[in-house]
C-alpha positions in Angstrom: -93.4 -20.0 -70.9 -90.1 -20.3 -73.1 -89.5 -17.6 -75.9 -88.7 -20.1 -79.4 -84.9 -19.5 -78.6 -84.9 -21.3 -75.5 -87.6 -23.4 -76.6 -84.9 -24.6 -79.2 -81.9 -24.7 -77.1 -84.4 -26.6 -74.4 -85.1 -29.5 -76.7 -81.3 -29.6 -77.9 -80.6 -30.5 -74.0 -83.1 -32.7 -73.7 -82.3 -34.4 -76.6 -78.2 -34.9 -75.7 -79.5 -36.2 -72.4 -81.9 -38.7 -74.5 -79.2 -40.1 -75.9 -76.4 -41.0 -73.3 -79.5 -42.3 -71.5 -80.3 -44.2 -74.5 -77.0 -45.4 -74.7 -77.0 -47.3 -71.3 -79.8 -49.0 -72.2 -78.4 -50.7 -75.8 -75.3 -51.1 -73.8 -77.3 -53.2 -71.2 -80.1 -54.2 -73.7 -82.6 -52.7 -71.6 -86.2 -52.4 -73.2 -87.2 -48.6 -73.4 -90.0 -46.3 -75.2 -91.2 -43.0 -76.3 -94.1 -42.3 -74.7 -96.8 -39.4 -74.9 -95.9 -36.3 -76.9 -92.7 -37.7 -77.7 -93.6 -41.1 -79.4 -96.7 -38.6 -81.3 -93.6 -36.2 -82.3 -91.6 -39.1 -83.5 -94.2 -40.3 -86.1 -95.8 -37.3 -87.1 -93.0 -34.8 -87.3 -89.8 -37.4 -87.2 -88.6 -35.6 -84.1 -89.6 -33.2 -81.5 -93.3 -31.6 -82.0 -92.5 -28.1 -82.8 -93.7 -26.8 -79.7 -93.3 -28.9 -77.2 -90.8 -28.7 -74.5 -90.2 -32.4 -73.1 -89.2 -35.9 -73.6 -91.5 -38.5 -72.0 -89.5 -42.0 -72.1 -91.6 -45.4 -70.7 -89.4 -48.3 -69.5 -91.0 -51.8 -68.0 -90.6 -51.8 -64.2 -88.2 -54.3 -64.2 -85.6 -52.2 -66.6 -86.7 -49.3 -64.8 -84.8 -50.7 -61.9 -82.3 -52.1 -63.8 -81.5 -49.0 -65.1 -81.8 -47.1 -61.5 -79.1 -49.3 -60.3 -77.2 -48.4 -63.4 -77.3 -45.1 -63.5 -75.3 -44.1 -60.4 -72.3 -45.0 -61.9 -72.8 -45.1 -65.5 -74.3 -41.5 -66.4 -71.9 -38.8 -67.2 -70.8 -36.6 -64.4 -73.2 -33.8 -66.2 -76.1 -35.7 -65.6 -77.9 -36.9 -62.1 -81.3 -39.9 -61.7 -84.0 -38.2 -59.5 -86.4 -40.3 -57.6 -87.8 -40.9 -54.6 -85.0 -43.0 -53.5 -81.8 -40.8 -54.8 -83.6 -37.3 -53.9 -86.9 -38.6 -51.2 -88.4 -34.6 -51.1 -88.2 -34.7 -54.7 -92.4 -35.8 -55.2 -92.1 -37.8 -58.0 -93.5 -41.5 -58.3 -91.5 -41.6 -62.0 -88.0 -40.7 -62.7 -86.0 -37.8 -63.9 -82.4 -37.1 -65.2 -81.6 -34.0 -65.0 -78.5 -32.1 -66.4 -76.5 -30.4 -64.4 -74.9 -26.4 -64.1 -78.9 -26.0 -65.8 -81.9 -24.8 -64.0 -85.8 -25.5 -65.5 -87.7 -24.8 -61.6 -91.8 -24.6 -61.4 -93.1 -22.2 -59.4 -95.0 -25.2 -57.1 -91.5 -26.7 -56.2 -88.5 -24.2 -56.8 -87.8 -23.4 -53.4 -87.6 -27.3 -52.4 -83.8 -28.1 -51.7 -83.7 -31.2 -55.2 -81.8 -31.1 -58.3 -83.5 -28.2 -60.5 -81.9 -29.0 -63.8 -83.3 -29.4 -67.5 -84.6 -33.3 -67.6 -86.4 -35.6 -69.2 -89.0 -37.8 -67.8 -88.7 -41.6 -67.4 -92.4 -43.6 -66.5 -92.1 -47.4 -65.1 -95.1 -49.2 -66.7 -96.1 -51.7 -63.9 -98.1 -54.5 -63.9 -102.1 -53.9 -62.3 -104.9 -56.0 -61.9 -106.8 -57.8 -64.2 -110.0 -56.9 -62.4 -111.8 -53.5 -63.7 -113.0 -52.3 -59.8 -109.4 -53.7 -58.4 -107.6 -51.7 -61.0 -109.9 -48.4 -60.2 -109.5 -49.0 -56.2 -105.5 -49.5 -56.8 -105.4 -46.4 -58.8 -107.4 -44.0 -56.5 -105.3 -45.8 -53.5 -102.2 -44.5 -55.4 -103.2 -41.3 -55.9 -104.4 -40.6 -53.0 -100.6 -41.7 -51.4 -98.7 -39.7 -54.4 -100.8 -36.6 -53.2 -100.1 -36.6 -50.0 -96.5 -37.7 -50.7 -96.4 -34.6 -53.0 -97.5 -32.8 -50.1 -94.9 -33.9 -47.4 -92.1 -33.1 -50.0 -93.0 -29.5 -49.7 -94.8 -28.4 -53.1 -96.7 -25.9 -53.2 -100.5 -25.6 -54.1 -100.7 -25.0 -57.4 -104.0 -23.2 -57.5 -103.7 -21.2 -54.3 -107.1 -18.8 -56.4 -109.3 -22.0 -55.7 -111.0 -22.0 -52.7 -111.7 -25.9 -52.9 -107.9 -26.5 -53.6 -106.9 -24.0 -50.6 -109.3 -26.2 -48.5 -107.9 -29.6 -49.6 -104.1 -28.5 -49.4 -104.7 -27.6 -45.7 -106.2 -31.0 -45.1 -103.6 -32.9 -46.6 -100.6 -30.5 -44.8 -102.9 -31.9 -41.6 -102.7 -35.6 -42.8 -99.3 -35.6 -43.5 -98.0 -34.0 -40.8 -96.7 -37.0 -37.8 -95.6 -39.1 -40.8 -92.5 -39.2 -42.6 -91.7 -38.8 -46.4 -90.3 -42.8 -46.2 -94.1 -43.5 -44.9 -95.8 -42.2 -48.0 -92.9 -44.0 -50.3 -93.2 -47.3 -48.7 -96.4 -47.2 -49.4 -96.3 -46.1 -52.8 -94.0 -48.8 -53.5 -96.6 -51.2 -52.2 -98.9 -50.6 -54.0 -97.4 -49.6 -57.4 -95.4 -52.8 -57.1 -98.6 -54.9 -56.3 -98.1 -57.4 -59.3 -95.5 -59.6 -60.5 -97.6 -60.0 -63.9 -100.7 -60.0 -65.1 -102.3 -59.2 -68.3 -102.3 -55.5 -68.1 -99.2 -52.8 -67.3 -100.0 -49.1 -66.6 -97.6 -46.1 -65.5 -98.8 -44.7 -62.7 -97.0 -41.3 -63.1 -98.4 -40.7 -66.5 -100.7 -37.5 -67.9 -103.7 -40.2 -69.1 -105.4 -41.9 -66.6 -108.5 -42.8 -68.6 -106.4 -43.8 -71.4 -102.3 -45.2 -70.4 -104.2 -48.4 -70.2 -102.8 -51.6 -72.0 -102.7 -54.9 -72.5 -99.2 -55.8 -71.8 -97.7 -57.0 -75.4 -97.9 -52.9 -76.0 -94.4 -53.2 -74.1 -93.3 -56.4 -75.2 -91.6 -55.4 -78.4 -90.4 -52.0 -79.8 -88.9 -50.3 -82.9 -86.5 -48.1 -83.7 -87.4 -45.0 -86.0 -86.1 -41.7 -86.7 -86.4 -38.7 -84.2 -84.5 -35.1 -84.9 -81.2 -36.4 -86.0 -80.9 -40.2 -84.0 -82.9 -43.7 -83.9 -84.4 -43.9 -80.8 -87.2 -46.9 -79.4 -90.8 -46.7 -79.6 -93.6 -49.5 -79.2 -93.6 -51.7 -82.2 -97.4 -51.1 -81.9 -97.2 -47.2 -82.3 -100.4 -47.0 -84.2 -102.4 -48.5 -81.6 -100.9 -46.9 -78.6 -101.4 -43.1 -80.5 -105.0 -44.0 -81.3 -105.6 -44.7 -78.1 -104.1 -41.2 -76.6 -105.4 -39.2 -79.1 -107.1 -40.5 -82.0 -106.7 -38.7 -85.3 -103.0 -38.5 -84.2 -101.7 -37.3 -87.5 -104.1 -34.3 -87.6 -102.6 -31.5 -86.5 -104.4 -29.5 -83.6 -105.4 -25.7 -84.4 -102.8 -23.3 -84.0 -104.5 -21.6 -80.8 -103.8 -25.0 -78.9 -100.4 -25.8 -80.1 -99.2 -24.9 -76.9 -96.0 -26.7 -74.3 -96.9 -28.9 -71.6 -95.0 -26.9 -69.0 -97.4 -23.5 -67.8 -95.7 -23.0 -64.4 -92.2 -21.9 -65.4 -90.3 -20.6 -62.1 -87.3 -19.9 -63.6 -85.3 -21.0 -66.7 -81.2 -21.1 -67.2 -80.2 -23.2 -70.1 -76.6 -22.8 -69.2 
């Protein structure tokens, strides 16, 4: 966990690297969105919730790749993309940028040899099924691929204290073992880029299952408010999306769980 002096100078990195990548995007007129904790923080408290310690950004697939493509030339020398096509081992089915000369490691993956920098997270909202059960078997087909993706990169179990975790991390290190890393992205790519369109989009490397779920208008126009002291995008439809995540959004949650999002801190150098 951060002490509140690196929690602030945390969330004044994250926010400079919120804006040059924000900057690419209205320079390409690419269609971006605070998502999570950071779209609640942005209407509640105009800016960061006070105790949180990321920035969760959504983009459409399509500007998702557009912006991929973009970034390896565009983004300041200061600041690197991560995904599993710039950095393979790197686990993630979402994208990072990540500042450089800065180190924010968890203890599951610090040791893997990837960019270990402050970031800020970056979900592609794809296009799923229209069907209930082809959704659900999709879903569960993905995870079970990120997992053992996940696995093959090198992380670490993050519960090594539960047995039935110790048992299923030994399984999957067996799984994964006569395949390569590209095996597990080519077929993560498969099948998170199932559909060209369909009535519903859903980021796959999101924190709500159950609830990231949306018809796909949600992404189809956005709106540009206040956070700290910039205009950044959010969904037009902010009202809707933050019921959905987490109801009484405006209520503020008792002080014993105003707690960050980020429990496994390795090791933290702000630079």
């Amino acid at each position: 966990m951060e002490t509140q002096n690196q929690l602030k100078k945390l969330q004044e990195i994250e926010l400079s690297i919120l804006y040059e990548f924000s900057k690419i995007c209205q320079k390409h007129n690419l269609t971006y969105f605070l998502v999570g904790g950071s779209c609640l923080g942005m209407i509640r408290h105009k800016g960061f919730i006070p105790w949180d310690d990321d920035i969760d950004l959504g983009m459409p697939r399509k500007d998702y790749q557009k912006f991929c493509e973009i970034a390896q030339t565009e983004l300041p020398d200061n600041l690197i993309l991560q995904n599993f096509d710039t950095e393979p081992k790197c686990g993630l089915v979402f994208g990072k940028i990540r500042k450089q000369g800065t180190v924010l490691s968890e203890d599951y993956s610090y040791h893997i040899n990837m960019n270990q920098g402050v970031w800020i997270d970056i979900f592609p909202y794809d296009f799923v099924s229209n069907n209930k059960w082809i959704r659900k078997i999709d879903y569960f087909r993905t995870l079970f691929y990120k997992n053992l993706y996940i696995v093959k990169s090198g992380y670490k179990n993050p519960h090594p204290y539960r047995i039935m975790y110790r048992i299923m991390y030994r399984i999957a290190k067996t799984i994964v073992f006569p395949f390569s890393l590209n095996f597990f992205i080519k077929k993560l790519k498969r099948n998170m880029l199932k559909y060209d369109d369909t009535e519903y989009v859903f980021p796959y490397g999101g924190a709500y299952p159950e609830k990231d779920l949306f018809t796909k208008d949600l992404i189809s126009s956005t709106i540009s408010l206040p956070f700290e002291n910039y205009y950044f995008l959010t969904f037009e439809q902010y009202e809707r999306y933050l019921k959905q995540l987490y109801g009484d959004y405006m209520v503020l949650p008792p002080e014993e769980k105003r707690q960050s999002g980020m429990h496994h801190i390795h090791q933290i150098d702000l630079g």
